[in-house]
C-alpha positions as a LaTeX table, in Angstrom:
\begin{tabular}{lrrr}
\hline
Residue & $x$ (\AA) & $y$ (\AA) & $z$ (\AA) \\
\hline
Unk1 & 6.37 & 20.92 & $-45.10$ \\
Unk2 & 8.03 & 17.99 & $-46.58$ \\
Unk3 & 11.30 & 18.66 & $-44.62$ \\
Unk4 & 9.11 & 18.21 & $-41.37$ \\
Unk5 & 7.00 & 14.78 & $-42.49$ \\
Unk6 & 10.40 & 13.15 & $-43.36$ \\
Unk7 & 11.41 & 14.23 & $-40.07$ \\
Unk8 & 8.38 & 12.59 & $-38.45$ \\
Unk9 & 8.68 & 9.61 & $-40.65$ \\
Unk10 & 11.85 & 9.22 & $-39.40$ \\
Unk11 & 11.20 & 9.47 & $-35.42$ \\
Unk12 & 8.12 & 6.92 & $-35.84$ \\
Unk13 & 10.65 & 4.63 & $-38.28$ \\
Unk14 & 13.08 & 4.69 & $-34.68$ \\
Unk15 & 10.25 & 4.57 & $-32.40$ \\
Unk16 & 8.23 & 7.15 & $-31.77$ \\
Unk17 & 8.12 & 10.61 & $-30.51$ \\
Unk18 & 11.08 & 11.39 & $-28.23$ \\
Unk19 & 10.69 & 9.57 & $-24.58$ \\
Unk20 & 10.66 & 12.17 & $-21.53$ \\
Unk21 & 13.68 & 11.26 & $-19.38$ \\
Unk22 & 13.48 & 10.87 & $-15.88$ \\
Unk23 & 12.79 & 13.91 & $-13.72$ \\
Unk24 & 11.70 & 15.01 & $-10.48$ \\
Unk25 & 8.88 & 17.21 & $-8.82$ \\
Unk26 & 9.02 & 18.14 & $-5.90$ \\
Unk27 & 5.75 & 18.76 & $-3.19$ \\
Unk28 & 6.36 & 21.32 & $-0.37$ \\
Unk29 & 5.16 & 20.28 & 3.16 \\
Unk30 & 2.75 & 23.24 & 4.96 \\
Unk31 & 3.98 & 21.69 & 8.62 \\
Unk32 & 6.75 & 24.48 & 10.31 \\
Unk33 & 9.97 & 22.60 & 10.61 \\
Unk34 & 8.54 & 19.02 & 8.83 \\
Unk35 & 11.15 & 16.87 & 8.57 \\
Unk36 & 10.03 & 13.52 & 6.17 \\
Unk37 & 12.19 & 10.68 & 7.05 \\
Unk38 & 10.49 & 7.66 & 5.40 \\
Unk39 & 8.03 & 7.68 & 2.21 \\
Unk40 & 5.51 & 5.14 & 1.90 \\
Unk41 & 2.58 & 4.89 & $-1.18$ \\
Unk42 & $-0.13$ & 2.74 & $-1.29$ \\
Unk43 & $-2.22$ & 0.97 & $-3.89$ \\
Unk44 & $-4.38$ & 3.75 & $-4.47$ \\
Unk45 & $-1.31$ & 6.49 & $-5.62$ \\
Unk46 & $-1.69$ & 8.03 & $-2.29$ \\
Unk47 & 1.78 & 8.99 & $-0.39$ \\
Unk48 & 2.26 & 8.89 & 3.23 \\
Unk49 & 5.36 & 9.80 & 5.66 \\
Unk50 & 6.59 & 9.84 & 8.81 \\
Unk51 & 7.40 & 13.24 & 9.84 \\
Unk52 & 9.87 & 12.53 & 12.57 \\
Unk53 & 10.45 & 16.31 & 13.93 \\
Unk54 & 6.95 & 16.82 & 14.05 \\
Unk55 & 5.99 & 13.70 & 15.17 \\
Unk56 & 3.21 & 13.32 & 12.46 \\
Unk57 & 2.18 & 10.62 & 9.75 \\
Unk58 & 1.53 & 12.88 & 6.86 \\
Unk59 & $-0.50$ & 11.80 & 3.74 \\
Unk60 & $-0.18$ & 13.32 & 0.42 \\
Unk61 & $-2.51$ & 13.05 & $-2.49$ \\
Unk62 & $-0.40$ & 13.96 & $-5.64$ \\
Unk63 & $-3.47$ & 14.30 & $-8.03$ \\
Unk64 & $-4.73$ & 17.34 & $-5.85$ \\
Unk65 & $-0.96$ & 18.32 & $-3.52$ \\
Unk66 & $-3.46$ & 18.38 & $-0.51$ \\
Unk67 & $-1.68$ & 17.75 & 3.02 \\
Unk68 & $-2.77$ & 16.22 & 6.11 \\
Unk69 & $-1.29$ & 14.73 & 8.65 \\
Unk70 & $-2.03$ & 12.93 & 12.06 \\
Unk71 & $-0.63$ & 13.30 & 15.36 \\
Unk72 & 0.68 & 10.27 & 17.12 \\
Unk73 & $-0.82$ & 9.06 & 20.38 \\
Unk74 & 2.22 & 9.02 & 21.86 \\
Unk75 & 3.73 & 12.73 & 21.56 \\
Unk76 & 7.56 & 12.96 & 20.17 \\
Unk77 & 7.21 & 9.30 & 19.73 \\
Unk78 & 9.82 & 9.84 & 17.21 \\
Unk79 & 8.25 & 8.19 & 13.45 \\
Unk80 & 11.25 & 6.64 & 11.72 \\
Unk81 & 10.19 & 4.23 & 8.62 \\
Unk82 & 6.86 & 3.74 & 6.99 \\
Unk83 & 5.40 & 0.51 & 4.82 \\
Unk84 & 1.66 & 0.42 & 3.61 \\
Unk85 & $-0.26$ & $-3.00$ & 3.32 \\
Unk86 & $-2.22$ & $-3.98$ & 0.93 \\
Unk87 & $-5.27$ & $-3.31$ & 2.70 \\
Unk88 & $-4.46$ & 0.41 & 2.45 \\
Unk89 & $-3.07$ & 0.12 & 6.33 \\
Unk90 & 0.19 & 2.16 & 7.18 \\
Unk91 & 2.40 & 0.69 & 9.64 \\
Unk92 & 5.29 & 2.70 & 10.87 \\
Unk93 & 7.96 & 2.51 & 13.48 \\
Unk94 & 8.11 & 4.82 & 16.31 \\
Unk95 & 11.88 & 4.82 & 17.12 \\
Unk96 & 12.19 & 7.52 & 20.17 \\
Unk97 & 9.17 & 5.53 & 22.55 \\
Unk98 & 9.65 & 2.06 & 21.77 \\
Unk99 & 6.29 & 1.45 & 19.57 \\
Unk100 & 4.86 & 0.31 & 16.03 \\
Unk101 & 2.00 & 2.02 & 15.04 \\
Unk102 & $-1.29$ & 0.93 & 12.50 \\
Unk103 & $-2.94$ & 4.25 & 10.77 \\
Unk104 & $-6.68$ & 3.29 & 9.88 \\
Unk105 & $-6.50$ & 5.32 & 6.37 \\
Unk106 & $-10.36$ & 5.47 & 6.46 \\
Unk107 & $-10.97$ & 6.44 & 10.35 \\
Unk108 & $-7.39$ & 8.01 & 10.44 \\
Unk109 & $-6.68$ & 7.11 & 13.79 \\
Unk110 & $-3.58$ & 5.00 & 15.37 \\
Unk111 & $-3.09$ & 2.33 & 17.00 \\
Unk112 & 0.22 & 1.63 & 18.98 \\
Unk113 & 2.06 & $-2.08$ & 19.66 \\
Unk114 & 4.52 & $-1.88$ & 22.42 \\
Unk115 & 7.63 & $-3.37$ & 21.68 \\
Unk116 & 10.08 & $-5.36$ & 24.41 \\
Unk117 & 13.45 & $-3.36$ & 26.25 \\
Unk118 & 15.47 & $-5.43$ & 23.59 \\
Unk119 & 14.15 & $-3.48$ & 20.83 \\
Unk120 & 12.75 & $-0.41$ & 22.41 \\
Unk121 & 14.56 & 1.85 & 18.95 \\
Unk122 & 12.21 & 0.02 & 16.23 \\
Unk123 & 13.93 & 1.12 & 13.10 \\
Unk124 & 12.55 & 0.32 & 9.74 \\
Unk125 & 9.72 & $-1.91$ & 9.19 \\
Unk126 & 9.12 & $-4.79$ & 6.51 \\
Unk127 & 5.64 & $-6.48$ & 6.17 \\
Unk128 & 5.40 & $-10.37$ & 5.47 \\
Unk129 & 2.41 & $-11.61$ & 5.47 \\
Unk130 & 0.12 & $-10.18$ & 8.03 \\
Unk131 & 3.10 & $-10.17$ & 10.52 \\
Unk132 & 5.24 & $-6.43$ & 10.79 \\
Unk133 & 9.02 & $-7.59$ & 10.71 \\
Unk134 & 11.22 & $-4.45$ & 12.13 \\
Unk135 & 15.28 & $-3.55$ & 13.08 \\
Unk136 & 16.59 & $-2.12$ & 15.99 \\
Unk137 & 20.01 & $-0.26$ & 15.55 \\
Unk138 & 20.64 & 0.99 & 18.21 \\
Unk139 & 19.66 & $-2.33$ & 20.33 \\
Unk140 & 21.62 & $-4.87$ & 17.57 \\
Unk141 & 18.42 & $-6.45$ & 17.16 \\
Unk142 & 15.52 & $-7.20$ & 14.70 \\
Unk143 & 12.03 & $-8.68$ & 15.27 \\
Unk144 & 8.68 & $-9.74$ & 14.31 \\
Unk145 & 5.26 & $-8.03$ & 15.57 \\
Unk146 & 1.98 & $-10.13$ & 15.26 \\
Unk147 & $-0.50$ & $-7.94$ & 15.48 \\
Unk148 & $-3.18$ & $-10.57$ & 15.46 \\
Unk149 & $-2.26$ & $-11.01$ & 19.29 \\
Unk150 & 0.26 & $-8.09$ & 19.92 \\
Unk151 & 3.47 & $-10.82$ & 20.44 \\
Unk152 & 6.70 & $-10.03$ & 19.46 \\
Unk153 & 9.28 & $-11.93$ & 18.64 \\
Unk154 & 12.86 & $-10.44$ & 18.88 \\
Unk155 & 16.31 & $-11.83$ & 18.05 \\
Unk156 & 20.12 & $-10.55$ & 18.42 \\
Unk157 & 22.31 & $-9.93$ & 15.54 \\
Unk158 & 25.50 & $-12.32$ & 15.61 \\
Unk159 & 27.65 & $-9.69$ & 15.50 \\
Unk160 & 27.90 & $-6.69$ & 18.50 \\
Unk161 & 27.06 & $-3.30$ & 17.61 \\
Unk162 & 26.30 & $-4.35$ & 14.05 \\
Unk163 & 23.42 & $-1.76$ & 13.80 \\
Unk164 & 21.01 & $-3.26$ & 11.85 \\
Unk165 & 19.32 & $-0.49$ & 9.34 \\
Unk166 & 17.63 & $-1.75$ & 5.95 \\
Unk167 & 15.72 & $-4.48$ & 5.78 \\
Unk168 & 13.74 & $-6.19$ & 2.62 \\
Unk169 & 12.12 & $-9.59$ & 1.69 \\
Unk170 & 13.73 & $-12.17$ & $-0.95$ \\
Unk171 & 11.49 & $-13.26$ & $-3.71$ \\
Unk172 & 12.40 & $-16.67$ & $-2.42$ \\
Unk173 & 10.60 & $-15.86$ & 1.49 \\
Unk174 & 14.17 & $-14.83$ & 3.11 \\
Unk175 & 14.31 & $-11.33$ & 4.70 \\
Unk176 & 17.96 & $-9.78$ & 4.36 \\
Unk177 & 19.33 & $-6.69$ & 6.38 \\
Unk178 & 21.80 & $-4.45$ & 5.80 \\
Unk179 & 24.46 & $-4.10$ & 8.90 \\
Unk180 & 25.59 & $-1.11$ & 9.15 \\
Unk181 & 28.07 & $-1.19$ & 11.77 \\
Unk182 & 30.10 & $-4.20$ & 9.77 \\
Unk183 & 31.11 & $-4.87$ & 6.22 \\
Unk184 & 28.11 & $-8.00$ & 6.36 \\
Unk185 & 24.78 & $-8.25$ & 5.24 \\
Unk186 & 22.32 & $-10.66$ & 7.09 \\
Unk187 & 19.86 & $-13.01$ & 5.65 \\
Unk188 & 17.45 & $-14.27$ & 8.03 \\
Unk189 & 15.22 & $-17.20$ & 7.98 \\
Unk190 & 11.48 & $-15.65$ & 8.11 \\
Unk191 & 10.07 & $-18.87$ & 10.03 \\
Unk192 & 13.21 & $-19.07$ & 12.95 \\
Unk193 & 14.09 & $-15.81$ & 13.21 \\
Unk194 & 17.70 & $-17.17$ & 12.79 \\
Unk195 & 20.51 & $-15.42$ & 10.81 \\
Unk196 & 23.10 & $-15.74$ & 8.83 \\
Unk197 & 26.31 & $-13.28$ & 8.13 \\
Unk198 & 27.82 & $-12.96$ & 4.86 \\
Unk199 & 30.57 & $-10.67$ & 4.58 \\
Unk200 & 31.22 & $-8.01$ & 2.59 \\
Unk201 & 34.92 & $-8.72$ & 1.31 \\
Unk202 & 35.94 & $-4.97$ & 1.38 \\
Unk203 & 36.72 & $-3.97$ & 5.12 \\
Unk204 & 36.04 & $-0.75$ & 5.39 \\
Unk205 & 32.16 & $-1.54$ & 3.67 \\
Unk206 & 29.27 & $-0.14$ & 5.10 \\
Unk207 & 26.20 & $-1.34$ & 4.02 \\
Unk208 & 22.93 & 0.64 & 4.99 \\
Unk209 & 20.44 & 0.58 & 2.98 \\
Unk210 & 19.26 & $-2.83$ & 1.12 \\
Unk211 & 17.45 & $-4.32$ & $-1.83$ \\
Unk212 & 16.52 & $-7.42$ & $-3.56$ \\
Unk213 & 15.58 & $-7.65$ & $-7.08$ \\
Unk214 & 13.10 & $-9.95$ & $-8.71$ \\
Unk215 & 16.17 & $-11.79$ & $-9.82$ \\
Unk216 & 17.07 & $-12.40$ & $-6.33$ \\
Unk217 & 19.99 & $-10.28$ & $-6.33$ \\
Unk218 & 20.73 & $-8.17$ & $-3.26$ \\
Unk219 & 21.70 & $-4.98$ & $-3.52$ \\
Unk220 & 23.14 & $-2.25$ & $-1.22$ \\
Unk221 & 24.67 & 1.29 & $-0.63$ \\
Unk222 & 27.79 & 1.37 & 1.10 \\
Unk223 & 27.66 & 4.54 & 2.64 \\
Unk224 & 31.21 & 4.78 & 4.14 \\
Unk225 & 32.80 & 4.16 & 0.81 \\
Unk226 & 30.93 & 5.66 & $-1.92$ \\
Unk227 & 29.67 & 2.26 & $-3.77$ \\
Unk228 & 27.04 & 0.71 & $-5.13$ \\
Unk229 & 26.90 & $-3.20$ & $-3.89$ \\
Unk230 & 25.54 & $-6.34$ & $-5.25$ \\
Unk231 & 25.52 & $-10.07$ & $-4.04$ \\
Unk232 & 24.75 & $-13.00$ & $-5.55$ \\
Unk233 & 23.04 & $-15.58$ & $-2.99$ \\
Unk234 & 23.42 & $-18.36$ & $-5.41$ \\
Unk235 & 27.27 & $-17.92$ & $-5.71$ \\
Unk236 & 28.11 & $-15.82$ & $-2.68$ \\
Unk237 & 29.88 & $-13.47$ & $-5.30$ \\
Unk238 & 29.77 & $-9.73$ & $-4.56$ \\
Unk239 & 30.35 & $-6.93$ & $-7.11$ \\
Unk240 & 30.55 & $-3.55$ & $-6.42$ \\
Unk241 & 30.44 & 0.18 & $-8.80$ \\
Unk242 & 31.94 & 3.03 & $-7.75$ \\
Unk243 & 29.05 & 5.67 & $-7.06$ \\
Unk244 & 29.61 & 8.69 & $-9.60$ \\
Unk245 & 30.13 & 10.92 & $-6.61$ \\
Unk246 & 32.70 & 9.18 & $-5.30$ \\
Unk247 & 33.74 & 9.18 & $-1.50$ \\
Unk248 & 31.60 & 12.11 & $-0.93$ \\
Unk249 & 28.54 & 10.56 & $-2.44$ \\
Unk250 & 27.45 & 8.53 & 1.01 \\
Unk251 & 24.84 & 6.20 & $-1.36$ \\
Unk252 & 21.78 & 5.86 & 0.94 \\
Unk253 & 17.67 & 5.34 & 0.20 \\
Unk254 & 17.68 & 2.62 & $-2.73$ \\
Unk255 & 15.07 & 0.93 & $-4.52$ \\
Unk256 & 14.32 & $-2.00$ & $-7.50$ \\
Unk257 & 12.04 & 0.27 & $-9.91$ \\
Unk258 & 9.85 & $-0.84$ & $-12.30$ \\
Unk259 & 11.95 & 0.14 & $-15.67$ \\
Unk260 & 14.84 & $-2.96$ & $-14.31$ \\
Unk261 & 16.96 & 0.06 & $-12.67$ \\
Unk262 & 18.24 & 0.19 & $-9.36$ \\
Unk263 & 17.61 & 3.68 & $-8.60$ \\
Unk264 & 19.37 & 5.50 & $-4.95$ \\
Unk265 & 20.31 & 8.55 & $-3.38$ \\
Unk266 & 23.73 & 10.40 & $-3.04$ \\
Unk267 & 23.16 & 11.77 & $-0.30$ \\
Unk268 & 26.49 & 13.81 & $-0.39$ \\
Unk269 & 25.87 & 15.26 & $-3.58$ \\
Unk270 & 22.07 & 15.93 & $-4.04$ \\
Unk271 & 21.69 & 13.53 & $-7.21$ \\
Unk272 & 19.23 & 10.62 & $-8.01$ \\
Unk273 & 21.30 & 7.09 & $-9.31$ \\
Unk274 & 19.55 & 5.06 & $-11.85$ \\
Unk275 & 21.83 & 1.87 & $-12.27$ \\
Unk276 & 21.21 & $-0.54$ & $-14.95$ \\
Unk277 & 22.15 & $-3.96$ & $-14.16$ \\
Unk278 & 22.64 & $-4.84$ & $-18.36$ \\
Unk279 & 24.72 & $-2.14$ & $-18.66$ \\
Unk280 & 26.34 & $-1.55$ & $-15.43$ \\
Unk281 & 25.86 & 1.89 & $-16.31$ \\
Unk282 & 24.66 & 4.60 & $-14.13$ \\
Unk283 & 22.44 & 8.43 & $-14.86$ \\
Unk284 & 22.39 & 10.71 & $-12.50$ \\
Unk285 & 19.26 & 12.82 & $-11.87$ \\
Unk286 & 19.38 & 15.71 & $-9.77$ \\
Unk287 & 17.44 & 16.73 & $-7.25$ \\
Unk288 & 15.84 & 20.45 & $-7.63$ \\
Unk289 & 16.26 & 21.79 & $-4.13$ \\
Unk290 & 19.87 & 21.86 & $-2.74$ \\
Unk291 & 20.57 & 20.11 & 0.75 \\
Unk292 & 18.01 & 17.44 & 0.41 \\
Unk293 & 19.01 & 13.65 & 2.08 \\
Unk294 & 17.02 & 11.02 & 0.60 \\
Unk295 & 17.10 & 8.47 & 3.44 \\
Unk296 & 14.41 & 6.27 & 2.06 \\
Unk297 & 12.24 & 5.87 & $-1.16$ \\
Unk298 & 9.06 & 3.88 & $-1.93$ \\
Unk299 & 7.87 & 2.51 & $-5.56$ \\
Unk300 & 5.08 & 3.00 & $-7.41$ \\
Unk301 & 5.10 & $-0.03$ & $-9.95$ \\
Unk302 & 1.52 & 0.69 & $-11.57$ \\
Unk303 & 2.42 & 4.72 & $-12.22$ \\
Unk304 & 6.39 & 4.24 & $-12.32$ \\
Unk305 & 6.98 & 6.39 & $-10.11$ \\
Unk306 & 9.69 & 6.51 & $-7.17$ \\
Unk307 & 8.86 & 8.56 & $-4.28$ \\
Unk308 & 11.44 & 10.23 & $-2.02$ \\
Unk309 & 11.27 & 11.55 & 1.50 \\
Unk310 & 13.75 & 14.64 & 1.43 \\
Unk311 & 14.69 & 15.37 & 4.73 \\
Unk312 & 16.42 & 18.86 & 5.50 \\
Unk313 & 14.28 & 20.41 & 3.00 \\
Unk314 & 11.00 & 19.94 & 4.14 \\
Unk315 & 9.82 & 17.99 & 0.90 \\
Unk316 & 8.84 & 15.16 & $-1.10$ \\
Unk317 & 9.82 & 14.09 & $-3.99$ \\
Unk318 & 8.32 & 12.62 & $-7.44$ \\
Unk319 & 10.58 & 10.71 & $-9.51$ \\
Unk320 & 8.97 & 10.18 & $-12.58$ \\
Unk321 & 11.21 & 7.00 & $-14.61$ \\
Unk322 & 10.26 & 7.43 & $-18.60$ \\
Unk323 & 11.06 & 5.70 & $-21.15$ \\
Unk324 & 14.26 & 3.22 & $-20.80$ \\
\hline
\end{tabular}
């Protein structure tokens, strides 16, 4: 008996009980052949997806693991990325027909925006203000949607066949992009729609996903080379980590997560990346079911919680941070 209260005087002496680490649970879809390419969770804890296969826009309430999903009004339209607003309103792109669509959460019904020729492949979405920024990849361009009035305003990338992919807002009001198809990442200015390149020094980058911290930092996943990417906009320094996996660990879905982690997916090897910026050093946190591509992830701040869209497996997943 007294071996066991110096023990616990001990542990409360250094802190406490021992911290769970980070783990993940995973929520099986019911949908035949659902393939979740884009997570999304709203305000309220509840999850939503695009279910590109399909063509659905799932929902997922994790207190209860109930499923249900929506149609869109536009069959195979193709749902690619998600975003939820803070009125509870989930915009998502729908990259196959040319259209961004606004799910009512309380009616559950959609509403589609047609997009121009110029950016008929609506990639990823980003929401600033009440206007729905988007890219294009496969049209090497990026635009604005106000759906106020149902204009859109569309510009080309500087660079041909840059495919821009990832896209995320500054704390400072600039929106950068990850291009893909170049070592360069592209900061745009929100009010002119105009962009700038900076490159990234290695060659042979390619950047694909993107994220900025509250720092300002930008962050990306080169996916060609098996790194982890930072730049500075104040300096125009990069810095770069080799991913744990190495060249087969093709970095993808990234996010800034509430415990001052940059957390991503290797999508080669099946594992979970929590980087720490103080540190510069990285945990790997594997995820249960084999074969699973993590091509996007949305954060929970108020329940730290990361959210992951695992495609091939027909799954989502719950990545629940801990202590750090």
């Amino acid at each position: 008996m007294q071996t066991r209260l110096l023990f616990l005087t001990i542990a409360l002496l250094l802190g406490g009980a021992a911290q769970k680490p980070p783990s993940i649970t995973e929520y099986q879809l019911p949908r035949p052949r659902a393939f979740p390419h884009d997570p999304a969770v709203g305000p309220d804890g509840i999850v939503w997806y695009t279910d590109q296969a399909n063509s659905f826009i799932g929902r997922l309430d994790p207190a209860t693991g109930k499923v249900t999903d929506v149609p869109t009004p536009t069959p195979a339209s193709g749902p690619h990325g998600i975003i939820v607003a803070p009125d509870r309103s989930v915009w998502y792109t729908a990259q196959r027909s040319g259209l961004i669509g606004q799910l009512d959460p309380r009616t559950m019904t959609i509403t589609e925006f047609k997009l121009p020729a110029n950016a008929d492949a609506p990639h990823t979405p980003l929401l600033v203000g009440n206007k729905v920024w988007f890219t294009a990849q496969t049209n090497n361009t990026y635009g604005e949607l106000d759906p106020s009035t149902g204009k859109v305003r569309t510009f080309t990338c500087p660079t041909p066949r840059s495919l821009p992919y990832g896209i995320k807002r500054a704390p400072d009001g600039s929106i950068w992009i990850a291009l893909f198809g170049t070592n360069k990442l592209g900061r745009v200015d929100a009010s002119t729609g105009a962009m700038q390149e900076l490159v990234i020094p290695n060659e042979r980058a390619r950047p694909r996903r993107i994220e900025v911290a509250s720092d300002g930092m930008v962050y990306y996943t080169d996916y060609a080379r098996g790194y982890l990417g930072r730049l500075d906009p104040k300096t125009g320094e990069f810095k770069e980590w080799r991913s744990p996996g190495g060249e087969r660990a093709a970095p993808y879905g990234i996010a800034y997560a509430p415990d001052g982690r940059i957390w991503y997916n290797e999508s080669g090897t099946g594992n979970m990346i929590g980087f720490d910026p103080k540190t510069e050093k990285m945990e790997s946190v594997k995820i249960p079911t084999p074969g699973s591509v993590v091509r996007n992830v949305s954060v929970d701040a108020k329940r730290n919680i990361i959210w992951l869209a695992e495609s091939g497996v027909q799954r989502l997943g719950k990545l629940e941070l801990g202590a750090h």
